[in-house]
TIVO-2410 file (N, C-alpha, C; in nm, 3 decimals):
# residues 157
REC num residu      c1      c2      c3 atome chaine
REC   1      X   8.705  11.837  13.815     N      A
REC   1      X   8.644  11.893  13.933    CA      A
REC   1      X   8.747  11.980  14.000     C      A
REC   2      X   8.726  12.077  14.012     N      A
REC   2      X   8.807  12.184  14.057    CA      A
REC   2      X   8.811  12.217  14.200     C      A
REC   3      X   8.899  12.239  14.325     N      A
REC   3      X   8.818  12.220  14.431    CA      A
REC   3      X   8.915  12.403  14.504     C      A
REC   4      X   8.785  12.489  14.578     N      A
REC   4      X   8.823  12.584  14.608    CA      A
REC   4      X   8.867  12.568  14.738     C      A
REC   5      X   8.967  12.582  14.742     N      A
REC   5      X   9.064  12.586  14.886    CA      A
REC   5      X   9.035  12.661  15.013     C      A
REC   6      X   8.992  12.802  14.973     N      A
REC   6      X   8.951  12.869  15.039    CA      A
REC   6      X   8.821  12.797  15.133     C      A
REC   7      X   8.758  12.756  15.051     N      A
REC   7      X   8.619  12.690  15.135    CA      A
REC   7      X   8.639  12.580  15.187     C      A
REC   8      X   8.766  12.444  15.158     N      A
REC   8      X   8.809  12.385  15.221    CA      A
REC   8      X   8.888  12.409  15.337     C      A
REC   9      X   8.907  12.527  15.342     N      A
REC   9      X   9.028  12.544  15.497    CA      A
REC   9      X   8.921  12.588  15.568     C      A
REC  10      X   8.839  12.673  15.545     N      A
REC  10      X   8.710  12.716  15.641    CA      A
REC  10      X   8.631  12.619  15.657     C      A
REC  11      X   8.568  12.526  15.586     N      A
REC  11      X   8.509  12.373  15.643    CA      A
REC  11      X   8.589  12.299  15.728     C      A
REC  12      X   8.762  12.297  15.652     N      A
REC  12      X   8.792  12.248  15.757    CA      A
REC  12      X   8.802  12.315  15.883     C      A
REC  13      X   8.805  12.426  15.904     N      A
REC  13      X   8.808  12.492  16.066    CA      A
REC  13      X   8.755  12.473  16.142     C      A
REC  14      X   8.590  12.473  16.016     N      A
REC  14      X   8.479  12.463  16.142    CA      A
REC  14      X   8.480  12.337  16.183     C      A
REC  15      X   8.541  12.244  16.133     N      A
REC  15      X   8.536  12.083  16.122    CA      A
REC  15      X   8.600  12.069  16.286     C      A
REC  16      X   8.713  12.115  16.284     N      A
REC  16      X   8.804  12.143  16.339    CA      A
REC  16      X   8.747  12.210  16.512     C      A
REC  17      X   8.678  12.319  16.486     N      A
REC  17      X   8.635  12.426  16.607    CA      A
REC  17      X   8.509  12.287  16.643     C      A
REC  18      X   8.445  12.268  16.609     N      A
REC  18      X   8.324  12.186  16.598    CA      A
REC  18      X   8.391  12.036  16.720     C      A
REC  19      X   8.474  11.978  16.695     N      A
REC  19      X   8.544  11.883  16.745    CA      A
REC  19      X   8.604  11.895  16.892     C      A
REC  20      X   8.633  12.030  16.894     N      A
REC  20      X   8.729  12.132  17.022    CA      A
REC  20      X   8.641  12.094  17.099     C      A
REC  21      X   8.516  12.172  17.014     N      A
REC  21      X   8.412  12.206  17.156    CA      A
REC  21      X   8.377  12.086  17.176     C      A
REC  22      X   8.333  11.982  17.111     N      A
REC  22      X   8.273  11.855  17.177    CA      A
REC  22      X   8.381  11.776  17.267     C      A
REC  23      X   8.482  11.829  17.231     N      A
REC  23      X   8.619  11.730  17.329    CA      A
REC  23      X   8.604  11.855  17.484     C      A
REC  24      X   8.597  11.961  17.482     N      A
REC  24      X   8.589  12.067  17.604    CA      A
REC  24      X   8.464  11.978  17.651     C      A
REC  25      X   8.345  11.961  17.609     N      A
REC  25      X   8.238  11.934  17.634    CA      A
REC  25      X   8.227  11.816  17.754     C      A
REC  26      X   8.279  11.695  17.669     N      A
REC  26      X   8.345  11.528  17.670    CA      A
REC  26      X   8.433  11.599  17.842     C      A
REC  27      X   8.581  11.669  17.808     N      A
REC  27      X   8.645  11.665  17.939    CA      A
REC  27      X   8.576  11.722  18.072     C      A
REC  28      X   8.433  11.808  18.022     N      A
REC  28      X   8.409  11.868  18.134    CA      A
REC  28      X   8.279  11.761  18.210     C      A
REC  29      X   8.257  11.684  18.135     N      A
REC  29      X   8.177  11.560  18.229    CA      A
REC  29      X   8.210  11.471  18.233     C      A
REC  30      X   8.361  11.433  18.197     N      A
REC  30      X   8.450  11.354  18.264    CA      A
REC  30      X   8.578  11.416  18.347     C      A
REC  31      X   8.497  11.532  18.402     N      A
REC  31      X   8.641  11.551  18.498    CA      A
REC  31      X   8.615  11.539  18.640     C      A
REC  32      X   8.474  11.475  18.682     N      A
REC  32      X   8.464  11.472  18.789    CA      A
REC  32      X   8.542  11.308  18.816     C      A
REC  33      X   8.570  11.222  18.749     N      A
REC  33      X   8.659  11.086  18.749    CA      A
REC  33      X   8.793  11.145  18.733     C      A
REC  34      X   8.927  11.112  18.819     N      A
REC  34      X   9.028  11.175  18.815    CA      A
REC  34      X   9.093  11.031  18.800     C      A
REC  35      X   9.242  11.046  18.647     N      A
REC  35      X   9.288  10.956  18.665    CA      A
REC  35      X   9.442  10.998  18.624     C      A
REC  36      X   9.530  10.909  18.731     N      A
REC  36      X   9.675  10.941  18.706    CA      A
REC  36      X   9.775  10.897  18.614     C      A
REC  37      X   9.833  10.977  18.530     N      A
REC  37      X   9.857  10.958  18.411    CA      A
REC  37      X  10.024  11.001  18.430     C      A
REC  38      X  10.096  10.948  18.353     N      A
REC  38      X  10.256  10.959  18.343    CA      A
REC  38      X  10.244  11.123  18.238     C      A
REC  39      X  10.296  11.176  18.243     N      A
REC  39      X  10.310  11.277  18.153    CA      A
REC  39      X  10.328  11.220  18.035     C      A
REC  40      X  10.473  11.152  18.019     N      A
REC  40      X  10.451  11.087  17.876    CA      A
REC  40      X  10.332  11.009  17.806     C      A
REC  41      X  10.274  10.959  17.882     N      A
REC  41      X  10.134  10.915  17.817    CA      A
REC  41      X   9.996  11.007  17.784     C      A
REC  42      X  10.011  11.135  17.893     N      A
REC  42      X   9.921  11.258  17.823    CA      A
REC  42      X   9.996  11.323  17.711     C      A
REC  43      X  10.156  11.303  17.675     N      A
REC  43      X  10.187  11.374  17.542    CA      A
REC  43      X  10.179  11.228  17.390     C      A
REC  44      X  10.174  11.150  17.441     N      A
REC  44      X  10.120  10.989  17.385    CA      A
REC  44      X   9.960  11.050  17.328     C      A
REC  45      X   9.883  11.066  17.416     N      A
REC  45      X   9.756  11.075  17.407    CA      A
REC  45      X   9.747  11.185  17.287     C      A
REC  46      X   9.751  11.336  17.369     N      A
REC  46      X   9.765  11.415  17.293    CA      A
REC  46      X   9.808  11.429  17.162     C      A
REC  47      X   9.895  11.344  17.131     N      A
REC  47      X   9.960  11.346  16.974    CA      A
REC  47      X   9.875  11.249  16.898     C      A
REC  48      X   9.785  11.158  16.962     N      A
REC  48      X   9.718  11.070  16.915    CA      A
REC  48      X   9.562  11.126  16.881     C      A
REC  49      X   9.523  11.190  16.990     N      A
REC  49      X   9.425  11.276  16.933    CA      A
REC  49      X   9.422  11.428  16.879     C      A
REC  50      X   9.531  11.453  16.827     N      A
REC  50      X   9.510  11.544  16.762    CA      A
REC  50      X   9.529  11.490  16.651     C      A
REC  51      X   9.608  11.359  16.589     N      A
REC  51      X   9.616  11.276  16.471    CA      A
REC  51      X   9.487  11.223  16.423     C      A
REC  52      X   9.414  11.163  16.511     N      A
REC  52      X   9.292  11.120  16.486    CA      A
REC  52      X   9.205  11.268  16.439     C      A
REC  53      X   9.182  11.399  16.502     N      A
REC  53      X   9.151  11.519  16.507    CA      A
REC  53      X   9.125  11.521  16.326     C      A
REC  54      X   9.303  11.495  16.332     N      A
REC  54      X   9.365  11.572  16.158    CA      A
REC  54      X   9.256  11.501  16.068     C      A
REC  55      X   9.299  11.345  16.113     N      A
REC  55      X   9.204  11.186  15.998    CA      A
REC  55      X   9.046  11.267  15.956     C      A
REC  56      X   9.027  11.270  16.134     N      A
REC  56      X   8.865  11.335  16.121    CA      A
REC  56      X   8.868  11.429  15.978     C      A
REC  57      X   8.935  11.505  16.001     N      A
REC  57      X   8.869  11.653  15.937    CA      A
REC  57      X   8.960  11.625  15.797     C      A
REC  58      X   9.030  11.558  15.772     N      A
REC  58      X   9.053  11.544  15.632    CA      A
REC  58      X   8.902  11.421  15.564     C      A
REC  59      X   8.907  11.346  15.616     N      A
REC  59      X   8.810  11.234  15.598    CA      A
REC  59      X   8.655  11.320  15.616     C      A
REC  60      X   8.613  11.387  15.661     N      A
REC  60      X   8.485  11.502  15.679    CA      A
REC  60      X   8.507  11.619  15.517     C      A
REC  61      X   8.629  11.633  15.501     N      A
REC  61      X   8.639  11.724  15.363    CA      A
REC  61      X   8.663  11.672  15.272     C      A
REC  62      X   8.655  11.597  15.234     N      A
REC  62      X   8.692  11.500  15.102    CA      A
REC  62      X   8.526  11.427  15.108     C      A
REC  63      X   8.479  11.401  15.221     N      A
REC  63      X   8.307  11.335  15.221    CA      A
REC  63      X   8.250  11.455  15.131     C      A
REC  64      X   8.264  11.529  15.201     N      A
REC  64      X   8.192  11.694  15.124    CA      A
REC  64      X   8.197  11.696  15.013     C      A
REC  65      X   8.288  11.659  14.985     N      A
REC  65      X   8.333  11.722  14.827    CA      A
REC  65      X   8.275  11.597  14.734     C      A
REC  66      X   8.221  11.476  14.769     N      A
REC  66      X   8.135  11.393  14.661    CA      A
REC  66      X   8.038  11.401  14.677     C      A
REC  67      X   7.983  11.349  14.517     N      A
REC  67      X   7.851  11.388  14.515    CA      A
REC  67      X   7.761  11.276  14.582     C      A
REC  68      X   7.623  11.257  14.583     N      A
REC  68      X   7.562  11.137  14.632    CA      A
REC  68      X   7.520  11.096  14.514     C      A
REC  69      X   7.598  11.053  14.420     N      A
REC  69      X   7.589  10.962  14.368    CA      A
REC  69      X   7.745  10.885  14.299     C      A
REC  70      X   7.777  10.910  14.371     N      A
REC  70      X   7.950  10.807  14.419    CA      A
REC  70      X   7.950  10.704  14.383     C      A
REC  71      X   7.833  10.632  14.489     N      A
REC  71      X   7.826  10.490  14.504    CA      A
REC  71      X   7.779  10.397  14.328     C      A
REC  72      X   7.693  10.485  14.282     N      A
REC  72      X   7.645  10.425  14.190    CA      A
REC  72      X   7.756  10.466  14.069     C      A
REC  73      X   7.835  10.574  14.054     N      A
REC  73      X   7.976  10.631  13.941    CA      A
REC  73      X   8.064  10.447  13.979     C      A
REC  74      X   8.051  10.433  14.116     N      A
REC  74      X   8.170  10.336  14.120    CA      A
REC  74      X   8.164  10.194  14.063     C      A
REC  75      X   8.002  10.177  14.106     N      A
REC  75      X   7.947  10.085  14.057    CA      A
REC  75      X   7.950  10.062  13.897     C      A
REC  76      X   7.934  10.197  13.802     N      A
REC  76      X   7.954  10.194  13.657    CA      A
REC  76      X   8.045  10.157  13.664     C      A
REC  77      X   8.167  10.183  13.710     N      A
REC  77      X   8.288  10.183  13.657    CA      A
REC  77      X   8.382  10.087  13.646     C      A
REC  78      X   8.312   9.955  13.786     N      A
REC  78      X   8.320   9.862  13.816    CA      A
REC  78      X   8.279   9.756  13.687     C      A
REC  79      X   8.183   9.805  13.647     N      A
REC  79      X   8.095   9.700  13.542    CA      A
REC  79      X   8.137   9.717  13.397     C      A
REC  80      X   8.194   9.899  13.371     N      A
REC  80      X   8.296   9.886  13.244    CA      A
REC  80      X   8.468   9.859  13.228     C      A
REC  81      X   8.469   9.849  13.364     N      A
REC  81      X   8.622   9.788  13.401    CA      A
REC  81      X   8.663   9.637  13.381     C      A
REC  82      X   8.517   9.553  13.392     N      A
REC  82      X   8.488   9.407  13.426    CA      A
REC  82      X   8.575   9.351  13.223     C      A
REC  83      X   8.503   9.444  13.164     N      A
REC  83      X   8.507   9.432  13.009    CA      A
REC  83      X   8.644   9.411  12.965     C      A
REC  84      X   8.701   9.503  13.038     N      A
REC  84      X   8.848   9.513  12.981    CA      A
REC  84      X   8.958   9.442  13.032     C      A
REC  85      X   8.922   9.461  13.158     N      A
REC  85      X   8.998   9.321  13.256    CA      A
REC  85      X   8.998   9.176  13.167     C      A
REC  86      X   8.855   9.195  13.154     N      A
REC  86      X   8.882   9.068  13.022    CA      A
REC  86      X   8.893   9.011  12.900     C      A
REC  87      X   8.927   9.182  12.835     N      A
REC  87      X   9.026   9.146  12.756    CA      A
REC  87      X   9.163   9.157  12.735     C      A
REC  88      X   9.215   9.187  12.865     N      A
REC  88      X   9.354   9.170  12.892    CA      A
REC  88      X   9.366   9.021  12.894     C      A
REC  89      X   9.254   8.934  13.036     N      A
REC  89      X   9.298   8.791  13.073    CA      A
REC  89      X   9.278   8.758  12.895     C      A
REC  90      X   9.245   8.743  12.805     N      A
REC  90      X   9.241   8.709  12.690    CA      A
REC  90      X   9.341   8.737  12.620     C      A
REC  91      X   9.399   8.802  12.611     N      A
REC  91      X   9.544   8.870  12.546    CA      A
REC  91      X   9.628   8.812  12.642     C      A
REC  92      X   9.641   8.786  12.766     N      A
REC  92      X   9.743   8.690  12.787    CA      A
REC  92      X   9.737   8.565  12.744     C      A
REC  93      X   9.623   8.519  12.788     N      A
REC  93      X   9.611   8.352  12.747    CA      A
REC  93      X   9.648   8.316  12.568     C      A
REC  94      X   9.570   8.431  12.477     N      A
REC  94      X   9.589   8.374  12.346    CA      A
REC  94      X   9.762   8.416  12.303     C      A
REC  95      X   9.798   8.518  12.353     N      A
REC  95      X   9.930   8.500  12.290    CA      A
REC  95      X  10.029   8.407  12.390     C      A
REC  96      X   9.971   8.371  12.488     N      A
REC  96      X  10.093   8.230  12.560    CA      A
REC  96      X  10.065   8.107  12.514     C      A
REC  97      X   9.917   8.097  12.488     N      A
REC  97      X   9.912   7.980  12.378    CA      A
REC  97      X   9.967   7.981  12.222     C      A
REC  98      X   9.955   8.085  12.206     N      A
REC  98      X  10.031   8.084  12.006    CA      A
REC  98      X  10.169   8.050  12.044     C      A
REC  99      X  10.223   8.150  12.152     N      A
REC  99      X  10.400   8.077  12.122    CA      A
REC  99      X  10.397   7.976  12.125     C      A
REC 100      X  10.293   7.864  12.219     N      A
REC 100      X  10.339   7.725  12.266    CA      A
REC 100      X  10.308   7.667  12.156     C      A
REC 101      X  10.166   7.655  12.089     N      A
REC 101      X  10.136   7.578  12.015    CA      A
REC 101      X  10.164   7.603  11.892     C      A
REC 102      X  10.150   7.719  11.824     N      A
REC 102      X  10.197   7.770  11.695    CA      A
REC 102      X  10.345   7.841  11.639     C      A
REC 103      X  10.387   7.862  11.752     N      A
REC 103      X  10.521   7.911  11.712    CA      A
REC 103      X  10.615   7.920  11.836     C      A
REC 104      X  10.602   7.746  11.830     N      A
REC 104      X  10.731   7.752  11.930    CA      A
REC 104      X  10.858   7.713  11.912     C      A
REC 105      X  10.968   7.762  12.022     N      A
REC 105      X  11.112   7.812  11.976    CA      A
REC 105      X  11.216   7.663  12.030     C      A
REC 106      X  11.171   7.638  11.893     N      A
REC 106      X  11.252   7.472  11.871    CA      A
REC 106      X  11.298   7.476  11.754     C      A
REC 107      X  11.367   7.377  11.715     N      A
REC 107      X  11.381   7.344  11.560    CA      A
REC 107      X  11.250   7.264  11.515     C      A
REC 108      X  11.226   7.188  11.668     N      A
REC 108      X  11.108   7.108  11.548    CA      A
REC 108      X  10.956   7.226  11.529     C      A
REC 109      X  10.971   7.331  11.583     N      A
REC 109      X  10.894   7.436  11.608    CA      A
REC 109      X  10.953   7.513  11.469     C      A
REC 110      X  11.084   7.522  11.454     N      A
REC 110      X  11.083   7.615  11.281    CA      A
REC 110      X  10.990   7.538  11.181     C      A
REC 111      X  11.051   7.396  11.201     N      A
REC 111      X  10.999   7.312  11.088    CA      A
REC 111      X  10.860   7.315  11.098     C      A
REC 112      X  10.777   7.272  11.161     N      A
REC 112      X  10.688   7.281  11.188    CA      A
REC 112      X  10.581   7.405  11.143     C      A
REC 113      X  10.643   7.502  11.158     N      A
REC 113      X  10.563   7.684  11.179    CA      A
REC 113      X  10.455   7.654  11.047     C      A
REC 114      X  10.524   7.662  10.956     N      A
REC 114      X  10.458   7.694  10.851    CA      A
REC 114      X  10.323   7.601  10.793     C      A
REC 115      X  10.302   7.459  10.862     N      A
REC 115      X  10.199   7.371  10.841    CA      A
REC 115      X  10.121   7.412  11.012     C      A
REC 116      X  10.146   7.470  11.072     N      A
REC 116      X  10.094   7.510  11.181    CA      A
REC 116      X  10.021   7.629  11.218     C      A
REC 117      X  10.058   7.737  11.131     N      A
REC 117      X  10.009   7.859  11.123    CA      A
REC 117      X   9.864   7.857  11.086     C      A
REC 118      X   9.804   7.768  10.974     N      A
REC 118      X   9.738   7.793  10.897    CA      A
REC 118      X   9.623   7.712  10.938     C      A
REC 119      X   9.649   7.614  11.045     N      A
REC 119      X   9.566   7.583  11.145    CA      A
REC 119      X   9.446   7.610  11.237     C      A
REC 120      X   9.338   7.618  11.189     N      A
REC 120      X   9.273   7.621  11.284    CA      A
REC 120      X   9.289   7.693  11.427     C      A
REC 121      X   9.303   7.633  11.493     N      A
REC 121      X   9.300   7.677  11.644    CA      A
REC 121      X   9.464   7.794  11.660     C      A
REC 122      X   9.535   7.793  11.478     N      A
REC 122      X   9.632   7.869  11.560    CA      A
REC 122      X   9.570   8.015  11.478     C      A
REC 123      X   9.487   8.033  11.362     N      A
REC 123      X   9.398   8.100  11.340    CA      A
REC 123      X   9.306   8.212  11.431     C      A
REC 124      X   9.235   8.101  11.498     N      A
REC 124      X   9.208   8.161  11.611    CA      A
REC 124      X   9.236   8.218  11.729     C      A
REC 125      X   9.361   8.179  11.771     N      A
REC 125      X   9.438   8.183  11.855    CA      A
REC 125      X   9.481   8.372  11.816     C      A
REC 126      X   9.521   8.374  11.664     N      A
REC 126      X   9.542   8.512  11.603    CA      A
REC 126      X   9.453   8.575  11.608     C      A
REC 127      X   9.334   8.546  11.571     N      A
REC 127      X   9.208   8.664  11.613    CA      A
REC 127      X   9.174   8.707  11.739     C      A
REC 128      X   9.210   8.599  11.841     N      A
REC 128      X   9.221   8.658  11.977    CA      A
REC 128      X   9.339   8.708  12.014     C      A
REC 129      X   9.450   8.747  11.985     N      A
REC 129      X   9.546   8.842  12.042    CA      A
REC 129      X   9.516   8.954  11.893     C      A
REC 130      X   9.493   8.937  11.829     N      A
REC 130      X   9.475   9.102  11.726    CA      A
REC 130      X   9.350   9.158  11.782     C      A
REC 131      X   9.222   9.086  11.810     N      A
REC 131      X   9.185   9.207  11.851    CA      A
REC 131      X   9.150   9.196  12.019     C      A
REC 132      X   9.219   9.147  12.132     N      A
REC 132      X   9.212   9.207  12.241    CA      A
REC 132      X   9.320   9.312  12.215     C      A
REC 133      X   9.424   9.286  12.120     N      A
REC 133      X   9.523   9.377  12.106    CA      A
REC 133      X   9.459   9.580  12.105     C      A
REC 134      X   9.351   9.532  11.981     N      A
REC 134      X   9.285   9.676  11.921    CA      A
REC 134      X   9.145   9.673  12.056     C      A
REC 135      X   9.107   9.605  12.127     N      A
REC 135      X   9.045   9.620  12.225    CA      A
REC 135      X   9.123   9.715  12.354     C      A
REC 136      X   9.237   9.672  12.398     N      A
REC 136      X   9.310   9.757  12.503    CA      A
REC 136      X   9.352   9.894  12.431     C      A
REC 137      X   9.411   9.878  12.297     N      A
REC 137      X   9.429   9.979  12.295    CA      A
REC 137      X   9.299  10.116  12.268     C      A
REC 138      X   9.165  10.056  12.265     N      A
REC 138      X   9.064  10.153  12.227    CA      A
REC 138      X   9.075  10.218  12.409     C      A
REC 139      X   9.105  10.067  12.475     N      A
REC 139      X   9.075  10.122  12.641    CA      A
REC 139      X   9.125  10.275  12.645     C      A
REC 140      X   9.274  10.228  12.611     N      A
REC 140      X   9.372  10.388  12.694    CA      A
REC 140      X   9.270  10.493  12.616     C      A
REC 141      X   9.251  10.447  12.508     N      A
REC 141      X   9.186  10.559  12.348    CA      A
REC 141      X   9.112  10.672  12.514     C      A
REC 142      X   8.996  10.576  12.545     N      A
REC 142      X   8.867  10.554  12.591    CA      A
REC 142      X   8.884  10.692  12.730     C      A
REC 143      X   9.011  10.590  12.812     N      A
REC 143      X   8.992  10.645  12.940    CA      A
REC 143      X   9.131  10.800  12.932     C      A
REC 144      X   9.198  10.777  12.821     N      A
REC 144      X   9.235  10.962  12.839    CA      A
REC 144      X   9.139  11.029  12.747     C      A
REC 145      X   9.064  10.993  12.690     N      A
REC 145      X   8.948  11.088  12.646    CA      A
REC 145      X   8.916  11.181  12.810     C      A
REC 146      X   8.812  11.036  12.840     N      A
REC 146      X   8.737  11.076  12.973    CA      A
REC 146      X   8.830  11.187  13.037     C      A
REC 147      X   8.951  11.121  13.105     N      A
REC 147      X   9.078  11.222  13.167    CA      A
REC 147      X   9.052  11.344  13.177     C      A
REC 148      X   9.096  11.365  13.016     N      A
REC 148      X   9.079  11.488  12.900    CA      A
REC 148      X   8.936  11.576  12.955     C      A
REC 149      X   8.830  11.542  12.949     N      A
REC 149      X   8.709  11.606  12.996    CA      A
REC 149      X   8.700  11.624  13.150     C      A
REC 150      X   8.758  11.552  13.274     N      A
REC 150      X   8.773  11.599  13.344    CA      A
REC 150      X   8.904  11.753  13.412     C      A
REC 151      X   8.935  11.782  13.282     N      A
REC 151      X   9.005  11.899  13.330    CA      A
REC 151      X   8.937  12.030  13.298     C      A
REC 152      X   8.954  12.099  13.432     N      A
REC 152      X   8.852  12.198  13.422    CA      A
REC 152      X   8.923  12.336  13.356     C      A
REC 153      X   8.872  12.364  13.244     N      A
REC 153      X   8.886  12.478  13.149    CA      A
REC 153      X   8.823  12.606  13.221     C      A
REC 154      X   8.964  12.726  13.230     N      A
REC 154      X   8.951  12.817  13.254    CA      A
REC 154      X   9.018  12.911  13.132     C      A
REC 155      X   8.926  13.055  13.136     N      A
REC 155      X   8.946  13.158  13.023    CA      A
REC 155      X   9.049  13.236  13.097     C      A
REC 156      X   9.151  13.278  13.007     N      A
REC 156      X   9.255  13.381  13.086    CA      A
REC 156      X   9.186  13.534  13.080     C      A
REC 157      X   9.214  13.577  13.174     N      A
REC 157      X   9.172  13.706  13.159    CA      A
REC 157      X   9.297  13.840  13.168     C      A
***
């Protein structure tokens, strides 16, 4: 997604001019209430609302710029994220269980290895870290593809 600057500094202006006038607006029917203020607390103020001003109008141009259907992209992404998250928690658990149970770093763990390997549960234990292994790695495969298609291709001229 490519974003034109030009039309962002002019949204933001008007964002900006748009805000002025409602604050001119705001002071001119609250200026019949007079209240006494330290100077340092009108340059307090002032720096505070023109900060808030900035929040506004960055937070107003970045709204612009998504589409309305955000909510539901996040929601996908949430639900193909869920997948992989768990097969990471799986790739931790099966390879912290193989060291412990199948190949652990003892002597009675050397001796042991080789009537242990061939085990059952340490079998399995191998099919779950080989392929959450080829599972994460399809992830990265997956998500610099996507990446990859979000860069926007321009022709030189």
């Amino acid at each position: 997604m490519s974003i034109n600057l030009s039309t962002m500094a002019t949204r933001s202006q008007r964002t900006m001019n748009n805000e002025r006038d409602m604050a001119i607006i705001e002071s001119e029917e609250n200026s019949e209430v007079e209240v006494e203020e330290n100077s340092e607390d009108e340059e307090n103020s002032e720096d505070e609302e023109n900060s808030e001003c900035y929040h506004n109008m960055i937070h107003h141009s970045i709204v612009s710029y998504l589409p309305e259907s955000t909510p539901t992209l996040m929601r996908e992404c949430w639900n193909i994220s869920r997948i992989y998250l768990c097969w990471i928690l799986v790739h931790m658990i099966s390879v912290n269980l193989y060291c412990h149970f199948c190949a652990h770093i003892s002597i009675y763990g050397f001796i042991m290895s080789p009537f242990v390997t061939v085990a059952p549960h340490c079998v399995a234990l191998r099919w779950l870290t080989t392929n959450s292994i080829n599972s994460i790695s399809h992830m990265w495969t997956i998500i610099g593809a996507w990446l990859i298609t979000k860069i926007p291709l321009t022709s030189a001229k």
